[in-house]
C-alpha positions in Angstrom: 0.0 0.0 0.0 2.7 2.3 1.1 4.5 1.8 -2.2 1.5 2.6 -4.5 1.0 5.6 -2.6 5.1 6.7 -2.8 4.2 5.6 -6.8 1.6 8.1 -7.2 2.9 10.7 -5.9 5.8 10.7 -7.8 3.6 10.3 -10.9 1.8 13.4 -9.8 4.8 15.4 -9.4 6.4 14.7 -12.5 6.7 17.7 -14.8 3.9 17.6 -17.8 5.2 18.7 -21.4 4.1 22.0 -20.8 6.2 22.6 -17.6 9.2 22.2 -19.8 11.4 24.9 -22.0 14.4 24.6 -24.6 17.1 26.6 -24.7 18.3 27.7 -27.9 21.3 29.8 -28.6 23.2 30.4 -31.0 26.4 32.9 -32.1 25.7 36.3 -32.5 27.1 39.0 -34.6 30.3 40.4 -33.7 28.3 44.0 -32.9 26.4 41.7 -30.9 28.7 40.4 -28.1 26.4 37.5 -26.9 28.3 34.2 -26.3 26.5 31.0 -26.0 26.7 30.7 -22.6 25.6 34.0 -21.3 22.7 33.6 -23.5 22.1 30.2 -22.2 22.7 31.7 -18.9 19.5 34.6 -19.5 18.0 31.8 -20.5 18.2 29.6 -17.4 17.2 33.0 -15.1 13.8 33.3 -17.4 13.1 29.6 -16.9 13.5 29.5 -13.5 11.3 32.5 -13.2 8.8 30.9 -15.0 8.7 27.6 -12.9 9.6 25.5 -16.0 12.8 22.8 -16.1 14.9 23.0 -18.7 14.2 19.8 -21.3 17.5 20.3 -23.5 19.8 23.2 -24.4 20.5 23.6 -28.2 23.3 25.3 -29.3 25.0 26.5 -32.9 28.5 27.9 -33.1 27.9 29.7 -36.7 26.3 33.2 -36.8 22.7 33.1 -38.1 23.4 35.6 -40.9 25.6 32.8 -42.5 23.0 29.9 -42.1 19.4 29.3 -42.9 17.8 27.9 -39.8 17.3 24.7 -41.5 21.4 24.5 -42.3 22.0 24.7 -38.2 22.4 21.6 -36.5 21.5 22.6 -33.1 18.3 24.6 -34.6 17.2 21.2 -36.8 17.6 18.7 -33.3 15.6 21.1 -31.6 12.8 21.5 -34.6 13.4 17.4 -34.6 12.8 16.7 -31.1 10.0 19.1 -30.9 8.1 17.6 -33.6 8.5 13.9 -32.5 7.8 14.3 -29.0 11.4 13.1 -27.4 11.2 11.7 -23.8 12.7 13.5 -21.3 
C-alpha cells in the first residue's frame, strides 16, 4: 500500500510537457557580443522564473546571418525533437 501511494505521488509530481522549456542559442554577430553561454545563462534565469525545467539546451557555433535555420544543426535537433515528441 505504502508503495503505490510513494508511486503516485511521484507520478503526480512529474513535470507535464508544458512545464518544460528549450534553450536555444546560437552565435551572434560580432556587434552583438552575446556568447552562447551568457545567452544560455538569460536563458536559465527566465526559466526559472517561470517555474519550467529546462528539457534540452541547443546550441549553434555559426552566426545566423551565414546559415538558414534549416542549415544549423542545433536549430534542426531542436525543430526534430520538438516535432516527434522526445522523452525527457
Amino acid at each position: 500500500m505504502i508503495q503505490e501511494l510513494v508511486e503516485r505521488d511521484l507520478k503526480m509530481s512529474d513535470p507535464t510537457p508544458e512545464e518544460y522549456a528549450a534553450i536555444y542559442a546560437r552565435k551572434s554577430t560580432k556587434l552583438e557580443n552575446n556568447s552562447l553561454i551568457s545567452q544560455a545563462s538569460l536563458a536559465r534565469e527566465e526559466i526559472k522564473k517561470r517555474n519550467l525545467f529546462v528539457y534540452d539546451v541547443y546550441e549553434d557555433e555559426e552566426s545566423a546571418t551565414k546559415f538558414h535555420p534549416m542549415h544549423r544543426p542545433g536549430f534542426k535537433k531542436l525543430l526534430y525533437d520538438a516535432m516527434y515528441g522526445r522523452k525527457v
